[in-house]
C-alpha positions as YAML, in Angstrom:
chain: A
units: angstrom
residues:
- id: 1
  name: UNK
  ca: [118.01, 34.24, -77.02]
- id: 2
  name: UNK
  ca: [114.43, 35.69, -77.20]
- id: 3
  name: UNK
  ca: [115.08, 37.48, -80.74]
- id: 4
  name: UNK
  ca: [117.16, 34.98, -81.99]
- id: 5
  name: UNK
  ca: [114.22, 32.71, -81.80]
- id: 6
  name: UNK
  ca: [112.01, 35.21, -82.87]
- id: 7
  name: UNK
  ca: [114.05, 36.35, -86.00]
- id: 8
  name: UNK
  ca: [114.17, 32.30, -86.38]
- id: 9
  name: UNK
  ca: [110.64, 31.77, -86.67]
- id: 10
  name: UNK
  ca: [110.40, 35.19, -89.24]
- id: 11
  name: UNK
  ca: [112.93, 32.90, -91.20]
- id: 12
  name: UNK
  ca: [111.05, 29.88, -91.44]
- id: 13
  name: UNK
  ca: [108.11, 31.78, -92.64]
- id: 14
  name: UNK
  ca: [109.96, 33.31, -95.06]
- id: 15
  name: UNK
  ca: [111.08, 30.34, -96.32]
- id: 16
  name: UNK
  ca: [108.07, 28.78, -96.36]
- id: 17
  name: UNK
  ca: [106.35, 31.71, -98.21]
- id: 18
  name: UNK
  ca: [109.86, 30.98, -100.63]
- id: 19
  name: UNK
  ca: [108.74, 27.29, -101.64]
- id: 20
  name: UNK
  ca: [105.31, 28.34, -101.97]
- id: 21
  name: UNK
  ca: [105.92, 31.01, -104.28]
- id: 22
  name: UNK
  ca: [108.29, 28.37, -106.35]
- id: 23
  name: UNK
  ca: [105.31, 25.95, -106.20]
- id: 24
  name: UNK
  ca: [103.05, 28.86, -107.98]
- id: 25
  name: UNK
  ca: [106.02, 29.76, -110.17]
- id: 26
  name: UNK
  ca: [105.98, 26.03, -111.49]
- id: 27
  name: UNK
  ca: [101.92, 25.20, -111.50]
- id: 28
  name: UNK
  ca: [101.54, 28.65, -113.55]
- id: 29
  name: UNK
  ca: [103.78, 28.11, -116.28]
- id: 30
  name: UNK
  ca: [102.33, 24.27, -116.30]
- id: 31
  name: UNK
  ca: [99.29, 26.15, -116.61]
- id: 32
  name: UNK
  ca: [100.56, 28.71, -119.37]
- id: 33
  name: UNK
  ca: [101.83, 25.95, -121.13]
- id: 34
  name: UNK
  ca: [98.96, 24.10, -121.45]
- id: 35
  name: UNK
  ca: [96.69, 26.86, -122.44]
- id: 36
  name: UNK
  ca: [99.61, 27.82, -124.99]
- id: 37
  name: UNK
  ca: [99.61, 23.69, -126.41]
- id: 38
  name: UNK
  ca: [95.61, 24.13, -127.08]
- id: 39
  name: UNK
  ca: [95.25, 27.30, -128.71]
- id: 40
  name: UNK
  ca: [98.44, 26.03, -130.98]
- id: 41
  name: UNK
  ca: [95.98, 22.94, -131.56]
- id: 42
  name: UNK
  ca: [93.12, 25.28, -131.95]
- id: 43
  name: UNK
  ca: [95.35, 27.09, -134.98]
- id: 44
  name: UNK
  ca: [96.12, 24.27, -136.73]
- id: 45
  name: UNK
  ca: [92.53, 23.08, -136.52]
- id: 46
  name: UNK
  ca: [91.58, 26.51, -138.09]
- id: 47
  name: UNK
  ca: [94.19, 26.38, -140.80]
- id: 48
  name: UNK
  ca: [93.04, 22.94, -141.88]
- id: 49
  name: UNK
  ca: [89.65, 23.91, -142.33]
- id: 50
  name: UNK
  ca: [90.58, 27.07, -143.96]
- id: 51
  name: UNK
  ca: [92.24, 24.56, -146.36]
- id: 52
  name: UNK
  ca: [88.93, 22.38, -146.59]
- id: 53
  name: UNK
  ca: [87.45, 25.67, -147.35]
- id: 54
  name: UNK
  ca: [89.18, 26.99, -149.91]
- id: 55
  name: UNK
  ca: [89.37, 23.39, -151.58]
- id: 56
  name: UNK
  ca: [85.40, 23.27, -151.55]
- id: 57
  name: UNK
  ca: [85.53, 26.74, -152.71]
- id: 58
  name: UNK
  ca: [87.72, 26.08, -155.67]
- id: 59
  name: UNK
  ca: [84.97, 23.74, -156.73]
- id: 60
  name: UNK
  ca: [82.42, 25.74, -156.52]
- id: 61
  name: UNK
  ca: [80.15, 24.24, -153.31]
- id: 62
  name: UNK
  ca: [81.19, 26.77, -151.03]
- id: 63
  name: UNK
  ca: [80.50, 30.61, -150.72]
- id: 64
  name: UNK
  ca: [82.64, 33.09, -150.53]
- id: 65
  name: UNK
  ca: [81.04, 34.28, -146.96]
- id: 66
  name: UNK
  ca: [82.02, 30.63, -145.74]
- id: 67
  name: UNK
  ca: [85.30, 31.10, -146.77]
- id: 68
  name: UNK
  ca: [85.88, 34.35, -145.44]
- id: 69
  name: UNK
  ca: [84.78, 33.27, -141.74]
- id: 70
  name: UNK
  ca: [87.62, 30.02, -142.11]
- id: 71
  name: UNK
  ca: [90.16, 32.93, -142.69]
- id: 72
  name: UNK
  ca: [88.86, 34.71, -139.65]
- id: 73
  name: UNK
  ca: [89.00, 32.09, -137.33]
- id: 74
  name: UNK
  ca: [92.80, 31.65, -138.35]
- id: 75
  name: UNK
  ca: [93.21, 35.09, -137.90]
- id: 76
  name: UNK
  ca: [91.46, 35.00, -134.47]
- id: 77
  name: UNK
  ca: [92.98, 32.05, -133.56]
- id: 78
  name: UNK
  ca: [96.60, 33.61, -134.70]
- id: 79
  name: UNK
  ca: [95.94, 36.56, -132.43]
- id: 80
  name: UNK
  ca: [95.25, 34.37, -129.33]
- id: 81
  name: UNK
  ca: [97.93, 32.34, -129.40]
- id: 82
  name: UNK
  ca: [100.67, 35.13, -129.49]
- id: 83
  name: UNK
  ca: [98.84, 37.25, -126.49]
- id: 84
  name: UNK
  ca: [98.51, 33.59, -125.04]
- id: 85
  name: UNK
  ca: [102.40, 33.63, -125.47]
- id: 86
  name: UNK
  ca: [103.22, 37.12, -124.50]
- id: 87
  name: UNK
  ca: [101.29, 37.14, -121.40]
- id: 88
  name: UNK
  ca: [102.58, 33.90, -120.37]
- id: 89
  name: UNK
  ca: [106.03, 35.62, -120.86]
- id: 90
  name: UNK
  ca: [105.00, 38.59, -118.81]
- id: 91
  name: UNK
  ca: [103.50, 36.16, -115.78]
- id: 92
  name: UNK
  ca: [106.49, 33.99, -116.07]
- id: 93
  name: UNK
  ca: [108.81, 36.82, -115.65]
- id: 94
  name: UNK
  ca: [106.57, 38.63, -113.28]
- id: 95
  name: UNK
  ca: [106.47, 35.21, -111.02]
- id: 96
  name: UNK
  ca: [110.46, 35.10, -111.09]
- id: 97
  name: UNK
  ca: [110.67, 38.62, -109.78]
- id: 98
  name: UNK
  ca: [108.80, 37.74, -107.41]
- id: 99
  name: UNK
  ca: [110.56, 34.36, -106.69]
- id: 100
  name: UNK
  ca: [113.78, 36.14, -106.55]
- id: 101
  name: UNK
  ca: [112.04, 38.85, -104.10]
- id: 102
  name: UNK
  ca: [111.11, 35.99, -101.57]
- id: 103
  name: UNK
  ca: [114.50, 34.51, -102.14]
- id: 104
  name: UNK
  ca: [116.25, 38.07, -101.14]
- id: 105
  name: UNK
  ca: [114.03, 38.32, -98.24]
- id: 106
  name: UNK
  ca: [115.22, 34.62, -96.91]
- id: 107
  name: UNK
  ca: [118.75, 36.02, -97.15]
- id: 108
  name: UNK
  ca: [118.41, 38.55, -95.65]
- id: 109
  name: UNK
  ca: [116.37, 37.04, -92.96]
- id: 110
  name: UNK
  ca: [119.45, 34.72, -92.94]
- id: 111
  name: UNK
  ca: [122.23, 37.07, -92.18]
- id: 112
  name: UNK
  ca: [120.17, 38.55, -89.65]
- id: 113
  name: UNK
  ca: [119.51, 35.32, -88.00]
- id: 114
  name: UNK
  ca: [123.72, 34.64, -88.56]
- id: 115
  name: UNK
  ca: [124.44, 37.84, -86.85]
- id: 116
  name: UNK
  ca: [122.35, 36.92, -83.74]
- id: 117
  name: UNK
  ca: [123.96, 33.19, -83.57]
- id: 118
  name: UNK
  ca: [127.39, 35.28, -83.20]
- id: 119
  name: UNK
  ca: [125.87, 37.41, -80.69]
- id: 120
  name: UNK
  ca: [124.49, 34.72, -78.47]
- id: 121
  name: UNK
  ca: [127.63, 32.63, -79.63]
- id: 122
  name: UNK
  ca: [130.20, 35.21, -77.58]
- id: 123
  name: UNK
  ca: [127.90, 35.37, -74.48]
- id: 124
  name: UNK
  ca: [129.53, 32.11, -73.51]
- id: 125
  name: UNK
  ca: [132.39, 32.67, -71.81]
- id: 126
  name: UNK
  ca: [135.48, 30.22, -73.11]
- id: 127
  name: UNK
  ca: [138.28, 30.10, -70.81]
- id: 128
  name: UNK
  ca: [141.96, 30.00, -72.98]
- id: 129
  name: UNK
  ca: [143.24, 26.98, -71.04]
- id: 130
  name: UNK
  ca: [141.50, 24.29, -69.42]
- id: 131
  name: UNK
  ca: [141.68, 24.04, -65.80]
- id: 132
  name: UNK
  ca: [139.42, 24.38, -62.87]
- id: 133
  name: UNK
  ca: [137.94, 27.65, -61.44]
- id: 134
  name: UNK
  ca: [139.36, 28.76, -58.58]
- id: 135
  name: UNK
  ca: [137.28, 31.47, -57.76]
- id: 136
  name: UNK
  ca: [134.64, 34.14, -59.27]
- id: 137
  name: UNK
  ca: [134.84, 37.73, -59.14]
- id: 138
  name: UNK
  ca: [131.29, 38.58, -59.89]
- id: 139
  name: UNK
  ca: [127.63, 37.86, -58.73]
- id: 140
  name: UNK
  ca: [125.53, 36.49, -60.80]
- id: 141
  name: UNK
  ca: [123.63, 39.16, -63.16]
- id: 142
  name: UNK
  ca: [126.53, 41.99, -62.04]
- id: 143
  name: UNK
  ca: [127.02, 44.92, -65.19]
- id: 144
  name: UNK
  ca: [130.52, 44.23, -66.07]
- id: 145
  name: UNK
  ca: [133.12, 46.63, -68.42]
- id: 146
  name: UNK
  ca: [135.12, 45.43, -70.75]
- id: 147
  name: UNK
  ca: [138.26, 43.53, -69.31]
- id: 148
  name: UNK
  ca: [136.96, 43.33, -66.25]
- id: 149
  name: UNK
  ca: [138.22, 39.82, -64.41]
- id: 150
  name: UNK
  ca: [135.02, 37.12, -64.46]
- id: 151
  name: UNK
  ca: [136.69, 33.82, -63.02]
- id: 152
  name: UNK
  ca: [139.96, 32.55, -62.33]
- id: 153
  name: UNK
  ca: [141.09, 29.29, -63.64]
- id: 154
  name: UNK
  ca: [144.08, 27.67, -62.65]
- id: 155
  name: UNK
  ca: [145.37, 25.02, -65.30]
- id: 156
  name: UNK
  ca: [146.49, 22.32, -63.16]
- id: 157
  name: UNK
  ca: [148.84, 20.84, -65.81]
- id: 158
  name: UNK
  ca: [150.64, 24.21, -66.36]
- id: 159
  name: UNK
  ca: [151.95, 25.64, -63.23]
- id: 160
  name: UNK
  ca: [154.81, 28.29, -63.37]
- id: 161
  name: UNK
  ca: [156.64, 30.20, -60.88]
- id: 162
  name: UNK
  ca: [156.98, 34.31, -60.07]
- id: 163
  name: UNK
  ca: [160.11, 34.91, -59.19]
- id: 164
  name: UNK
  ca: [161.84, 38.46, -58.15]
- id: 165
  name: UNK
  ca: [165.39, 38.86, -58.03]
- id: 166
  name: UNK
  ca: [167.72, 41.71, -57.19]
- id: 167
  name: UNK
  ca: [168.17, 44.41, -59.99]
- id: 168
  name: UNK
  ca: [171.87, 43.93, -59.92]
- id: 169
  name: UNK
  ca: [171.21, 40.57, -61.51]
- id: 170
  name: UNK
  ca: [168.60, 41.72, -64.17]
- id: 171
  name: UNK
  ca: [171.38, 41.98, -66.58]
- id: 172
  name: UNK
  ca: [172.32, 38.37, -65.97]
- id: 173
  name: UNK
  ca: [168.95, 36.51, -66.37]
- id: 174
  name: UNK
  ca: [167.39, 35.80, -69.86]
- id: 175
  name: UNK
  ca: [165.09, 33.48, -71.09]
- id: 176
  name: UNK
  ca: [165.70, 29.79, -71.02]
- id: 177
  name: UNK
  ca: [167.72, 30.27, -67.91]
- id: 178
  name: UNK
  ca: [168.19, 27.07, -65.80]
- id: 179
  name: UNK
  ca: [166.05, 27.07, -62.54]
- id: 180
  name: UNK
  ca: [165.68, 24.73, -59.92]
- id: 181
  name: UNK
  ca: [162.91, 24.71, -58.12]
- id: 182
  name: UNK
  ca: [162.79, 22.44, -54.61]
- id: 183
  name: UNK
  ca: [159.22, 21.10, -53.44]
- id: 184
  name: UNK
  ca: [158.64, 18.25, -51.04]
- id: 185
  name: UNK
  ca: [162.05, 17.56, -51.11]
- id: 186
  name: UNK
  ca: [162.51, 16.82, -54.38]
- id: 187
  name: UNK
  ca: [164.06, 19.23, -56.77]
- id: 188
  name: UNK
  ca: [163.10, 20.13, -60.51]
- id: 189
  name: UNK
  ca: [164.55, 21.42, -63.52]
- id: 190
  name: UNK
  ca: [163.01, 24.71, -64.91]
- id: 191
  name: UNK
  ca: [163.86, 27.73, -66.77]
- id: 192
  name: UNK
  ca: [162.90, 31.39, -67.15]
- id: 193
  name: UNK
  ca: [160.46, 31.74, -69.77]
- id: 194
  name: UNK
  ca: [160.43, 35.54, -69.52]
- id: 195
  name: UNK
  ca: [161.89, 38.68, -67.75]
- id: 196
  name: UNK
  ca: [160.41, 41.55, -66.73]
- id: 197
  name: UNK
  ca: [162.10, 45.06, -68.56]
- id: 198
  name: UNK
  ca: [160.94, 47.16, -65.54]
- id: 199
  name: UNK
  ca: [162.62, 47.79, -62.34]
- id: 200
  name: UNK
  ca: [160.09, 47.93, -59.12]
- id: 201
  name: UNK
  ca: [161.48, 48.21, -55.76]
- id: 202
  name: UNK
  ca: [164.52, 47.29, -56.85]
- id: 203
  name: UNK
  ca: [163.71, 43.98, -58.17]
- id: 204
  name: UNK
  ca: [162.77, 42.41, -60.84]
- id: 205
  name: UNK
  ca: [160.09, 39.98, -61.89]
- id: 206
  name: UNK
  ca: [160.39, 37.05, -63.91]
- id: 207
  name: UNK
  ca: [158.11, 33.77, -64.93]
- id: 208
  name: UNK
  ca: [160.34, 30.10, -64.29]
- id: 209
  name: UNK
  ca: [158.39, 27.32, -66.07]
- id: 210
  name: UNK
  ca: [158.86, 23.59, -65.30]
- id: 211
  name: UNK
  ca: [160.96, 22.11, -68.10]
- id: 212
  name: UNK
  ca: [160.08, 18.31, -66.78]
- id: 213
  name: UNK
  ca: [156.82, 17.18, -64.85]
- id: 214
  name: UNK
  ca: [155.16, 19.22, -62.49]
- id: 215
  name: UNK
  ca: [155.07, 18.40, -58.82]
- id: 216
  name: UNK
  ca: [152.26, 16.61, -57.56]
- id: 217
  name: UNK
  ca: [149.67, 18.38, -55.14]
- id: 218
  name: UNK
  ca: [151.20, 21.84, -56.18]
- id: 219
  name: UNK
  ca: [148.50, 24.52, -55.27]
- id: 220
  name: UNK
  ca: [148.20, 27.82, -56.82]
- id: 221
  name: UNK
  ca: [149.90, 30.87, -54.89]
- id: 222
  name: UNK
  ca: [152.03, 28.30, -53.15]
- id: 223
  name: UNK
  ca: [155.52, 29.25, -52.59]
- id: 224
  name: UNK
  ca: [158.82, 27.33, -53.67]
- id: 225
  name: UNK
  ca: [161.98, 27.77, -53.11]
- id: 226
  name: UNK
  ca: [163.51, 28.56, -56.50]
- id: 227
  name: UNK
  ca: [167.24, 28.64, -57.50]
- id: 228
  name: UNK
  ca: [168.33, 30.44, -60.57]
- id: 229
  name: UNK
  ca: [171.53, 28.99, -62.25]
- id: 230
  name: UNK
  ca: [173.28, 31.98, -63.89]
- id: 231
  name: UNK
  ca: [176.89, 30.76, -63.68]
- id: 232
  name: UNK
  ca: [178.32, 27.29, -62.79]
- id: 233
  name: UNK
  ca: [181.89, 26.98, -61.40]
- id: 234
  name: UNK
  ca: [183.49, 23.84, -60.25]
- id: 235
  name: UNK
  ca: [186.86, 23.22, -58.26]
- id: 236
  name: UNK
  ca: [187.01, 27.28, -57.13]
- id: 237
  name: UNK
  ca: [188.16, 28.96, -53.96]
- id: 238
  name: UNK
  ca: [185.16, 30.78, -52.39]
- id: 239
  name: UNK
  ca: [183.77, 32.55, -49.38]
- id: 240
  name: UNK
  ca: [180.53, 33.47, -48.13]
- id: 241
  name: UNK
  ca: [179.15, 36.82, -49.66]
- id: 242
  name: UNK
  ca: [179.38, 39.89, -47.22]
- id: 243
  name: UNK
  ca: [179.62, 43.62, -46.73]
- id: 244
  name: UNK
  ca: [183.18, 43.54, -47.45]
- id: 245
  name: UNK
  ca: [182.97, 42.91, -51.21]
- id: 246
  name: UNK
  ca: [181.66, 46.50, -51.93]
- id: 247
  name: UNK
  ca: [183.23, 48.24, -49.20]
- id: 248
  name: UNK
  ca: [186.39, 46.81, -50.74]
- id: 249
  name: UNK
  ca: [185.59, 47.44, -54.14]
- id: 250
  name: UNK
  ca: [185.68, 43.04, -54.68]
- id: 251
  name: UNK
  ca: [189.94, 44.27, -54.76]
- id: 252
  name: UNK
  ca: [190.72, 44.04, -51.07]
- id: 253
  name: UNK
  ca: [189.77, 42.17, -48.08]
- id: 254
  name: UNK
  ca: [190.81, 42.07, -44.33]
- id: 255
  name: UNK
  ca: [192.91, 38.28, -43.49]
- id: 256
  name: UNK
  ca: [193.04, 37.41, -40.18]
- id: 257
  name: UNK
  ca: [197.15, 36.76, -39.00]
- id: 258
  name: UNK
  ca: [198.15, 36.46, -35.39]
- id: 259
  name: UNK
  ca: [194.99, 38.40, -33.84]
- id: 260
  name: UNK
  ca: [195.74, 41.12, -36.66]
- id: 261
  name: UNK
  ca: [193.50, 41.87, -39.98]
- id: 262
  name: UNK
  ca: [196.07, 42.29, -42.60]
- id: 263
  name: UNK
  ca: [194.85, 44.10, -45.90]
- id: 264
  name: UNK
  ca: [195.70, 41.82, -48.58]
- id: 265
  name: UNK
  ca: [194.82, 42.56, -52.32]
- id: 266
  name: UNK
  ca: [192.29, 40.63, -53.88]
- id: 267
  name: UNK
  ca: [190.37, 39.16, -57.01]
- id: 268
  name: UNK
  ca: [187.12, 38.28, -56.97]
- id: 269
  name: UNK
  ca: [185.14, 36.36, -59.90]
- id: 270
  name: UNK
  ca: [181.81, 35.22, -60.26]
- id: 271
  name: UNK
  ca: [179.28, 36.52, -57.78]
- id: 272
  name: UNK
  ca: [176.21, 35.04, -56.17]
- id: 273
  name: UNK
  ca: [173.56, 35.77, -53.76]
- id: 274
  name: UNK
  ca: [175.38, 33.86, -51.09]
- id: 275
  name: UNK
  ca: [178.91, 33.18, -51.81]
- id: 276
  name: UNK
  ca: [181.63, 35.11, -53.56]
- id: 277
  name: UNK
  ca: [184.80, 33.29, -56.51]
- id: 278
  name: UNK
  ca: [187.97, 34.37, -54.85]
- id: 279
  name: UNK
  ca: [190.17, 34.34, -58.53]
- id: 280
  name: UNK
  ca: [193.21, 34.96, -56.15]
- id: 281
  name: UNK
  ca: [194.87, 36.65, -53.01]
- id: 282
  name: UNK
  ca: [193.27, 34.25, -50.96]
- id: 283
  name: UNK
  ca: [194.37, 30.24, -49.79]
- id: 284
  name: UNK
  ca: [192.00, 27.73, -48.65]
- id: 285
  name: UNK
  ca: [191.62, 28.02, -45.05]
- id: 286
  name: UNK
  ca: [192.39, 31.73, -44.52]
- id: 287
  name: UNK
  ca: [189.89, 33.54, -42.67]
- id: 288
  name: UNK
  ca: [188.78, 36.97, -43.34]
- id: 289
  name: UNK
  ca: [186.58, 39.73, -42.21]
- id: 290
  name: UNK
  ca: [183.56, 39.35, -43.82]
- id: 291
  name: UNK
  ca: [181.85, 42.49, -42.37]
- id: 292
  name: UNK
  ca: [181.88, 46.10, -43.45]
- id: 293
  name: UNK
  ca: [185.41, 47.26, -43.49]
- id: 294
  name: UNK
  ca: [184.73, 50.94, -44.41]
- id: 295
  name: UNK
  ca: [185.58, 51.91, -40.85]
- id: 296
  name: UNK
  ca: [189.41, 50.85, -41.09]
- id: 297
  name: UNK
  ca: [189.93, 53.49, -43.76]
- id: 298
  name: UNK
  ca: [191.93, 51.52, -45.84]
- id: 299
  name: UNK
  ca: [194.92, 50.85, -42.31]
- id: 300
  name: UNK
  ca: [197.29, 47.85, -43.41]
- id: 301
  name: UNK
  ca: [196.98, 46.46, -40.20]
- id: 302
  name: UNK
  ca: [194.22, 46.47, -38.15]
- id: 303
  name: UNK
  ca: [194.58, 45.18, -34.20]
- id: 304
  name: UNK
  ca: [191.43, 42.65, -33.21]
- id: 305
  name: UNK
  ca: [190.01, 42.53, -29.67]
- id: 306
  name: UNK
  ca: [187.61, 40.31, -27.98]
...
């Protein structure tokens, strides 16, 4: 701020030095031109008396001395008129070099003043959104690097969620995704609005934004229950999810008949975190082993005890 004030005031001058070198410019060719108008006068006046004089001459009352000095003072008054002329020429042309001088110098002056108006322009720090700050991450007067985290802001009227799902379902979400998201009660409508391509921990991490108004009194870092909609079945036969489906293969599964599990083939269809499409092999209201069933080594029949 200090030089930018300073290289301010160095422009000012400049430009004041500027209109007082145009002021100069403009009285000395006034000047020029006036002292150019009389010695043009000054000529003529000597050429009409050189024509009195050789008029008298021609009749006799005037000397040929007397006639000689009217020639000379046209001569004279010749010559002073064209240096008059040539040096206002050279002044003139010497003042706009010089006018042109101070005018480089205020343009230059100018781009360095520009230059520090950017500077001091990108010390304030513009957030991209508007919001609130939630916290700081520096004390006042701190050296920071470049990147380094300032403030947070939170934009209230922008709130998305961080999900992380299972990697077996990475292949299955994609942007615009339905999500529902349940807060207070109530539930919304929202959708992924990106996926992560990397794998960590064996999830994945994805970004669910609301698609209609966002709750009310929703607080950063808060955590909602969130419901991805990758397949929607109506009018199926289903069962909860369990060991069995992999340690079956999602082929096979363990019915309960008369205090025996029976293996009975299977089909499985869509898959979700909590409950499992049974395509066919299985009725409504059979009950099956939902467990691990490595342990009965593929045995038809399998006796139960309490």
């Amino acid at each position: 701020d200090s030089r930018l004030q300073q290289e301010r005031s160095t422009l000012l001058s400049l430009e004041s030095d500027l209109g007082r070198q145009r002021i100069l410019t403009q009285q000395t060719g006034l000047q020029n031109e006036q002292a150019i108008g009389l010695l043009e006068v000054e000529l003529e006046a000597a050429r009409r008396a050189m024509v009195r004089a050789q008029r008298t001459r021609d009749e006799g009352l005037l000397n040929a001395v007397e006639y000689e000095q009217a020639q000379d003072n046209v001569a004279i008054s010749s010559l002073k008129l064209d240096v008059a002329r040539k040096e206002a020429t050279f002044e003139s042309e010497s003042l706009d070099f010089e006018l042109q001088n101070k005018q480089s110098q205020v343009e230059r002056q100018q781009l360095v003043v520009n230059e520090l108006e950017r500077q001091v322009d990108e010390l304030i720090i513009r957030s991209p959104a508007a919001g609130l700050v939630a916290r700081v991450e520096v004390e006042d007067q701190d050296a920071v690097i470049l990147g380094q985290p300032l403030v947070a802001v939170v934009d209230l009227s922008a709130f998305e969620v961080e999900f992380f799902a299972p990697e077996i379902y990475a292949d299955e979400i994609y942007p615009a995704t339905t999500a529902l998201i349940h807060y207070n009660g109530v539930e919304y409508r929202g959708e992924v609005r990106s996926i992560s391509p990397e794998v960590e921990g064996g999830r994945v991490k994805g970004i669910v934004a609301f698609t209609e108004d966002d709750p009310e009194s929703l607080r950063q870092n808060q955590r909602v229950p969130t419901r991805l909609i990758l397949e929607t079945r109506n009018d199926v036969v289903k069962v909860p999810r369990g060991p069995f489906v992999e340690s079956g293969g999602g082929r096979q599964a363990y019915v309960i008949e008369d205090g025996m599990a029976v293996l009975r083939p299977i089909q499985v269809g869509s898959l979700s975190v909590s409950e499992v499409e049974i395509v066919s092999g299985l009725e409504i209201g059979d009950q099956i082993i939902l467990s691990d069933t490595a342990r009965f080594d593929g045995a038809e029949r399998v006796l139960l005890r309490r």
